[in-house]
C-alpha positions as CSV (number, residue, x, y, z in Angstrom):
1,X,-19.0,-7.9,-1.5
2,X,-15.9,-6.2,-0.5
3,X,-14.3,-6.5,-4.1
4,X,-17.3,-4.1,-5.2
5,X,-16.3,-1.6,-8.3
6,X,-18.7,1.1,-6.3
7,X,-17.2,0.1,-2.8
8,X,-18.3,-2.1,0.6
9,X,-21.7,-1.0,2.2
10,X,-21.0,-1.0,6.0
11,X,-22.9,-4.1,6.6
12,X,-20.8,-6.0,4.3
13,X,-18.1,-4.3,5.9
14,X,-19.3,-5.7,9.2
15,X,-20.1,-9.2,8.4
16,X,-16.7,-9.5,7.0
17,X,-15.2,-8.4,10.2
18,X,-17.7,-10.7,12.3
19,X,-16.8,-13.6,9.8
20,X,-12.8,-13.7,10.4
21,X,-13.0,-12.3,14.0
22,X,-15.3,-14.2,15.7
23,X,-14.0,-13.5,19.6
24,X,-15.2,-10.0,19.0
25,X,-18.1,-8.3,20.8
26,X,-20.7,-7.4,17.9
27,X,-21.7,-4.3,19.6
28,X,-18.4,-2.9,20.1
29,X,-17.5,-4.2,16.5
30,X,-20.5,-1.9,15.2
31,X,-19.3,1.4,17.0
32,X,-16.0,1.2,16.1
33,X,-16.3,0.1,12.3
34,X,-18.7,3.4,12.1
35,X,-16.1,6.1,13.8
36,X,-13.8,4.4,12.0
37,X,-16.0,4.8,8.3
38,X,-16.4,8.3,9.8
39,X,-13.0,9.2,10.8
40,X,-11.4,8.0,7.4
41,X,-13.8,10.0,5.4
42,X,-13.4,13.3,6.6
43,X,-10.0,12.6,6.8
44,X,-10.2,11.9,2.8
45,X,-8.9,8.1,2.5
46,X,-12.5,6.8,1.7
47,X,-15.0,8.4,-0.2
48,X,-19.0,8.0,0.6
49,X,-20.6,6.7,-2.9
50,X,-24.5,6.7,-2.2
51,X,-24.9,3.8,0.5
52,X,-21.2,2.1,0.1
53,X,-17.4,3.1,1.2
54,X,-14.8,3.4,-1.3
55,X,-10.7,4.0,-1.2
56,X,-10.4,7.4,-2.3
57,X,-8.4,7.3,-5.7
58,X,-9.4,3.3,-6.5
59,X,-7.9,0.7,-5.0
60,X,-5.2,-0.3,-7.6
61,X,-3.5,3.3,-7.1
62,X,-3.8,3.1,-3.4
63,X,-2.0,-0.5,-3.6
64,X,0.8,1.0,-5.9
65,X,1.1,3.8,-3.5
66,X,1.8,1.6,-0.6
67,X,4.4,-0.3,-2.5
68,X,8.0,1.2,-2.7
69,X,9.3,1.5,-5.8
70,X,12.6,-0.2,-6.2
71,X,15.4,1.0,-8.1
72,X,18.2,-0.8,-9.1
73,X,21.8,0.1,-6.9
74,X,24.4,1.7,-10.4
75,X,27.4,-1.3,-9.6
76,X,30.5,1.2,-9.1
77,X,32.5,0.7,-12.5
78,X,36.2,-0.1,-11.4
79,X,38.7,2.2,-13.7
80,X,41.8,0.0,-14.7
81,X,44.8,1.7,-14.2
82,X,47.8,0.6,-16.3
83,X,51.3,1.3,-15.1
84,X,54.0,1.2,-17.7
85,X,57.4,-0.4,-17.0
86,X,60.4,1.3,-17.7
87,X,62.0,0.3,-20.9
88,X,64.8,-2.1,-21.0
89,X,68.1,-0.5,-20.8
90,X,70.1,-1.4,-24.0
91,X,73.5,-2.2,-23.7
């Protein structure tokens, strides 16, 4: 239910929670997961589609976003430096 194209409904939401935290007062579980919904919509991270809770912007860009792009470190280039001898004096 939480892998939903159209989002997670806010009991799916909450029996997720209640399902891999199980020391967790229920009650307390419910207010806070509904500020929280509340909070992080006006605040524009998740957008309200009919009954369900989405990522704002889909969930792949939102995983590339948090993601740091790397970029490869340029090797410093050594420049070779040739000295020239001094001929050999002729005699």
């Amino acid at each position: 239910a939480l892998k939903e194209r159209t989002g997670s409904s806010q009991p799916a939401l909450l029996k997720y929670i209640k399902a891999n935290y199980p020391g967790a007062d229920n009650k307390q579980i419910a207010h806070s997961l509904k500020n929280a919904l509340k909070r992080m919509t006006t605040a524009g991270k998740l957008e309200k589609v009919k009954a369900s809770f989405k990522i704002k912007g889909g969930a792949a860009k939102a995983a590339k976003a948090d993601k740091p792009k790397k970029t490869k470190a340029k090797k410093p280039t050594k420049k070779k430096t040739t000295t020239k001898k001094p001929a050999a004096k002729k005699t």
